[in-house]
N, C-alpha and C positions, 0 to 999 in steps of 0.2 A: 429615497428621492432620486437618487442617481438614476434610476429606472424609470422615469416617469419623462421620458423623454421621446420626442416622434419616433415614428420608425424607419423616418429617412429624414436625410440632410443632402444638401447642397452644396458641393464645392468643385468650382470651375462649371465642365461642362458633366461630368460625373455626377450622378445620383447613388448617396453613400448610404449603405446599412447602418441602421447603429441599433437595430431591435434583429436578433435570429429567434428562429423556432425551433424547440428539440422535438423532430419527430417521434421521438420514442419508438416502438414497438408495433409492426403493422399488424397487429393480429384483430380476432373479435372480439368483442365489445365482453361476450362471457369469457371466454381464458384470459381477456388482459386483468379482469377483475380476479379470476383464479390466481393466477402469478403475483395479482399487488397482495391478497393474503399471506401468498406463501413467501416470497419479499419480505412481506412487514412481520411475520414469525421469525424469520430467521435474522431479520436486523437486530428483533428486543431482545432475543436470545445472548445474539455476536453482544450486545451492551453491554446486557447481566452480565456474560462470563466475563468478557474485561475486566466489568466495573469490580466485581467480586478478585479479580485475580490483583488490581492495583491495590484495591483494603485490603486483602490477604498478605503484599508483600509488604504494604507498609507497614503495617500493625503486627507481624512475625521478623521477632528479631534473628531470629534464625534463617529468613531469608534475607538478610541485608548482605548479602554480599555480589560479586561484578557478576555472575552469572544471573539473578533475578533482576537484578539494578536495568542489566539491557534489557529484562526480560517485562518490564518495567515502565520500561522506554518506549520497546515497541510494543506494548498495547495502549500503553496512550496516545501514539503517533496512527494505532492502526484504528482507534476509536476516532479520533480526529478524519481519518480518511475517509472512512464510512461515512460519514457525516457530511462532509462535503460531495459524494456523490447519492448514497440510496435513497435519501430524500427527494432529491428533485428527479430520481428515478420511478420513485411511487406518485408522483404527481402524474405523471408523465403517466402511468400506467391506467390512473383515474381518468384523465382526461382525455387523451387519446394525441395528446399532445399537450406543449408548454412553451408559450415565448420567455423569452430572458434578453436583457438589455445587454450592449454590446458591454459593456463596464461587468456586468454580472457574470458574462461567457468567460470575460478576462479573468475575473476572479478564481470562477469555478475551473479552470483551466491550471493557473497560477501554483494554487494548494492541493488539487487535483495531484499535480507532476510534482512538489517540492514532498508531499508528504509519501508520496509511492519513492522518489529518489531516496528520500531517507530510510525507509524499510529496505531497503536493496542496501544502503550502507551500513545497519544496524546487524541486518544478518550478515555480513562479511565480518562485523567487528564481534561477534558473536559466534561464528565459526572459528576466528583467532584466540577467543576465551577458551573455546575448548581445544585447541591444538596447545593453549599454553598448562591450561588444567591438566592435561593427557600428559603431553610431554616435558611438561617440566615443572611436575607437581609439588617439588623441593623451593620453588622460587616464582610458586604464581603470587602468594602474597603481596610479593616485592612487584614485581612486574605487573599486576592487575591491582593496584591500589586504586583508593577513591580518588585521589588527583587524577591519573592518566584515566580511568573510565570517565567521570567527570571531562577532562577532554578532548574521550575517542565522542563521546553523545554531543558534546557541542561542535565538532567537527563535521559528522555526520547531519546535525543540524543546519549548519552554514553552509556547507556546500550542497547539501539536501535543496534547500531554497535557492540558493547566489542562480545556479546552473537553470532551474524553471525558469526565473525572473531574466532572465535575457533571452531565451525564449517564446516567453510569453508579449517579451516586449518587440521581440521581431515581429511575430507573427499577428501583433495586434496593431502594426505601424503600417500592415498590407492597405490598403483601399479595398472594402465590398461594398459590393454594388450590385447585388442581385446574382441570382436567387438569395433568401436568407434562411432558405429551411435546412436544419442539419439531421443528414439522416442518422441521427445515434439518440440516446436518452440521457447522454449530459456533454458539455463542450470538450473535446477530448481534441488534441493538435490536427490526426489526421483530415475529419471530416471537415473541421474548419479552413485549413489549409485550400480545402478542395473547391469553395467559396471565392476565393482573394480572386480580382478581377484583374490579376499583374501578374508577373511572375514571383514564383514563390520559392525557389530555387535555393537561395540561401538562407530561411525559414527550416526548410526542409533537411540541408546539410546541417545543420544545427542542430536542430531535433534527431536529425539520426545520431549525429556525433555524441549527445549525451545520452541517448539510448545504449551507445558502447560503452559510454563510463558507467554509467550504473547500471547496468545489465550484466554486458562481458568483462568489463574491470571486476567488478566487483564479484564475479563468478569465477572468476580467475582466482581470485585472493584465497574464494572460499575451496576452491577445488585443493588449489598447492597447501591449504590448512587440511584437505581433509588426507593427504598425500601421507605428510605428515606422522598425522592422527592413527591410519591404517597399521604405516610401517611400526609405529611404536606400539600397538593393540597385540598385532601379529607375535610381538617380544615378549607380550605376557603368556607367563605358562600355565597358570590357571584357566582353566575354562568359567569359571565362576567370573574372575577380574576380566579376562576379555568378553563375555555377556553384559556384567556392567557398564565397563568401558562404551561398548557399540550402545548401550540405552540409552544413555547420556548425550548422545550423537542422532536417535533415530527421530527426535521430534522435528530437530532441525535441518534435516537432509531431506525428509516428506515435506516441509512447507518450501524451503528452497526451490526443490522440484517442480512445487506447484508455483510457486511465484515466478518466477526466472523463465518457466515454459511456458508459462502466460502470455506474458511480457515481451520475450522474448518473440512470440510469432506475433505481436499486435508490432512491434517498433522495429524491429531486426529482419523479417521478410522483405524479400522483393516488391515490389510495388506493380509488377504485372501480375500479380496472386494476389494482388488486393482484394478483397471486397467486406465492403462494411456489413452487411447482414451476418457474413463469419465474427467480423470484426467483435459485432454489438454482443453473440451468444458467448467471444471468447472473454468481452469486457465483464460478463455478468459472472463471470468463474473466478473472476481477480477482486471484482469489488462487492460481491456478495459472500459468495462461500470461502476464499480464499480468509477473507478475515476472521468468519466462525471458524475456521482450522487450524488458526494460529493457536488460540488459548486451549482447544481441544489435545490437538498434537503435545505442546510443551507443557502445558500444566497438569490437565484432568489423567493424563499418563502417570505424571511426575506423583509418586509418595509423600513427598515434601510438601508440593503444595497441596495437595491434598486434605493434608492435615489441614494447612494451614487455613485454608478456604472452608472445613469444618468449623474450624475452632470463631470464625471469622463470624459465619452464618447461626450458628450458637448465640455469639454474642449479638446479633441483629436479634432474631427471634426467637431466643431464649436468654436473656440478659440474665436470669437470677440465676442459670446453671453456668456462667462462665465463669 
C-alpha cells in the first residue's frame, strides 16, 4: 500500500519525486528476454545449491562446527541478497522497465547494502577461522567456540545493517525533483544520488566512508589472516599437509577476489571513471554470479559437504534408502 502513492508531491515551491523508474537494461526486446532466461536459470540454481547446502549442514552433525556455522551464515545472508535484488532485475528484464515507489527504492537500497556489508564481514570472520584453524590448531576449540562465533555472526549482523540505515537515511532525506528515471535495474546509492536536486556531498562521503569499512577494512583483516596462514603453511614439511592446508584456503580466497574486486571498482573508483553502463554489467557479476560461486567454490569442492549434500538429497528422494 505504501506504493500506491502519486508520483509527485508538493512541498514549498519544489515538485517532489516519490515514484522512480528502474531503467534496467537498454537492450532488444529479443536478448533482454534471452538474458531474463538465462537470469532466471541461474537464480533457481544459486537457490537449490544454498538451499541444499543450509539442510546439509544442518542435518550433518559432522558439519556443526565454526567453519560450516559461517559457512552457514553466509548462505543464508547470500540467499537473502539475491532475493532482494534478481527479482526486481527480471521484471525489469520483462518489461523493459519498472517503477518502484520512493519507500520501495529505500527499501530495496536499505537490505541491498546491509546484506552485501555483511558478506564482506562474514568473509573476514571467516578468513580469521582459518588463520585460527591453520595456526593454532591446538586451541581453535577454545578460541572458535559456539559463544564467540555466535558473537563474530551477530556482530557482523549489527554493524552489517547499523552502517546501511544511516545511509540510506541520508540519502533518502535529499529532495528529487526530477528526473525520476534511474538508469541501473535496482536502486543502488550511486544512480540515485545522481537524482537529488541539492547537494549531495555528505550522502556521498558517507557512502564512500563505509565502502572503506567493508570493502578495505575488512580486506585488510582478510589479507593480514592470510599473511599469517602463508607464513605457517610454508613451516609445513609435508608436501601432502601444505596441499591440504592451501585447499582449505582456496574456496575462500576465489570468492574474496571476486567479491572485494566487484565491489571494489563499483564504490572505491574515482568518480570521473564513472559510468553506470560499466557500473550495471559490473552489478550483474556481484549479484548474479558472484552468489552461484559462493556454494560452488566452498562446498561442491569441499569432500565433506559433499557427502553431506548426498546423504541430504537421498534422504529427500530416496527416503527408504537413508
Amino acid at each position: 500500500m505504501l506504493c500506491q502513492l502519486q508520483s509527485i508531491m508538493r512541498r514549498g515551491n519544489d515538485t517532489l519525486v516519490t515514484e522512480f523508474f528502474l531503467v534496467g537494461f537498454s537492450l532488444p526486446s529479443q536478448l533482454r528476454y534471452i538474458l531474463f532466461t538465462v537470469f532466471l536459470l541461474i537464480y533457481i540454481i544459486t537457490l537449490m545449491a544454498n538451499l541444499l547446502i543450509l539442510m546439509a549442514i544442518q542435518l550433518d552433525c559432522a558439519l556443526h562446527t565454526p567453519m560450516y556455522f559461517f559457512l552457514f551464515t553466509l548462505s543464508l545472508s547470500e540467499t537473502c541478497y539475491t532475493f532482494v535484488v534478481i527479482p526486481n532485475m527480471l521484471a525489469t528484464l520483462l518489461s523493459g522497465g519498472k517503477p518502484i515507489c520512493l519507500v520501495g527504492c529505500a527499501l530495496q537500497m536499505f537490505f541491498f547494502l546491509s546484506f552485501a556489508s555483511t558478506n564482506c564481514s562474514l568473509l573476514a570472520v571467516m578468513g580469521y577461522d582459518r588463520y585460527v584453524a591453520i595456526c593454532h590448531p591446538l586451541h581453535y576449540s577454545e578460541l572458535m567456540n559456539l559463544r564467540i562465533c555466535l558473537q563474530f555472526a551477530a556482530s557482523c549482523l549489527f554493524f552489517g545493517f547499523l552502517i546501511p540505515a544511516i545511509e540510506v537515511y541520508l540519502i533518502f532525506n535529499l529532495p528529487y525533483c526530477g528526473p525520476n528515471r534511474i538508469d541501473h535495474f535496482f536502486c543502488d546509492s550511486g544512480p540515485v544520488l545522481q537524482l537529488a536536486c541539492t547537494d549531495s556531498k555528505v550522502p556521498k562521503i558517507v557512502v564512500f566512508a563505509g565502502g572503506l569499512l567493508f570493502i578495505i577494512g575488512a580486506l585488510l583483516l582478510i589479507l593480514l589472516s592470510y599473511v599469517f596462514i602463508l607464513s605457517a603453511i610454508l613451516k609445513i614439511s609435508s608436501a601432502q599437509g601444505r596441499h591440504k592446508a592451501f585447499s582449505t584456503c582456496a574456496g575462500h580466497i576465489t570468492v574474496v577476489i571476486v567479491h572485494y574486486g566487484c565491489a571494489g571498482i563499483i564504490y572505491l573508483r574515482p568518480k570521473s571513471t564513472h559510468s553506470l553502463e560499466q557500473d550495471k554489467l559490473i552489478a550483474v557479476s556481484y549479484t548474479v554470479f558472484t552468489p552461484l560461486l559462493n556454494p560452488m567454490m566452498y562446498s561442491l569442492r569441499n569432500k565433506e559437504v559433499r557427502l553431506a549434500l548426498r546423504k541430504t538429497m537421498t534422504s529427500i528422494f530416496c527416503p527408504q534408502r537413508a
